[in-house]
Phi, psi and omega in degrees: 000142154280144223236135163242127174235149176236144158161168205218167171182186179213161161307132184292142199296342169275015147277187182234053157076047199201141179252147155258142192301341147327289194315293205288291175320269175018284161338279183295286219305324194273319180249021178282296165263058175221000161080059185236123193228154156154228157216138142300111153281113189227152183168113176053034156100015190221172175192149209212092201298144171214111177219155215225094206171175167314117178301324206281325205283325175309306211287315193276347180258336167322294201283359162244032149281296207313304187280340162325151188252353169245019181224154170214187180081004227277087173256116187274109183285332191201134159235157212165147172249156188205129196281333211233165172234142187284315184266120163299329172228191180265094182237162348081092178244165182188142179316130202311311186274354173244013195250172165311174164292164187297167221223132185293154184088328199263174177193155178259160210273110172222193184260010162276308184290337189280328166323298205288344195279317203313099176280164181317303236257011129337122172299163188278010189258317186307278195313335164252017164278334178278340187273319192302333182289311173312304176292316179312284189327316176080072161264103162304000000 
């Protein structure tokens, strides 16, 4: 079975609302090699996770969000198994003003592109905690 964890947090207020791309390679590289696909949201300092793997390996990239020293807030919303995995990789969308230049994998975040990220086979409960983060954002 594949293990799903959802969950959100922000950047903490003494960083300065900002990921940097070191951070963001960081990321896809860890869950590139711990075999973890799914997606990132980031926008105005919040970010909002969908990761898709073996529970032990989801759960240890959880738990270095949860202990990162520039993030807080670390809430886990949903958790949930699956026979199937929804994401072929690991991808990254983000606001035009808070993210790196694009990123292989990365893409900037509007509501089209979070469509095209979404695949069909994502439960409809997933898309709409992910469209909903988007509208929280005033993603356009």
């Amino acid at each position: 079975m594949i293990y799903i964890s959802i969950f959100s947090g922000y950047v903490a207020r003494e960083s300065k609302k900002t990921i940097s791309k070191s951070a963001f390679e960081q990321i896809k590289k860890t869950c590139y090699n711990n075999e973890i696909t799914g997606l990132q949201l980031y926008a105005d300092g919040n970010f909002f996770n969908i990761l898709e793997g073996e529970e032990d390996r989801v759960r240890a990239l959880i738990d270095a969000y949860v202990q990162h020293p520039e993030l807080s807030g670390v809430n886990i919303l949903h958790e949930t198994q699956s026979e199937y995995r929804s994401f072929q990789s690991f991808k990254m969308g983000y606001s035009k003003k808070d993210g790196p230049p694009v990123l292989e994998n990365g893409f900037i975040l509007n509501q089209d592109s979070l469509r095209r990220a979404l695949p069909e086979t994502v439960k409809p409960m997933i898309r709409t905690l992910a469209v909903s983060f988007a509208q929280v954002q005033n993603i356009k």
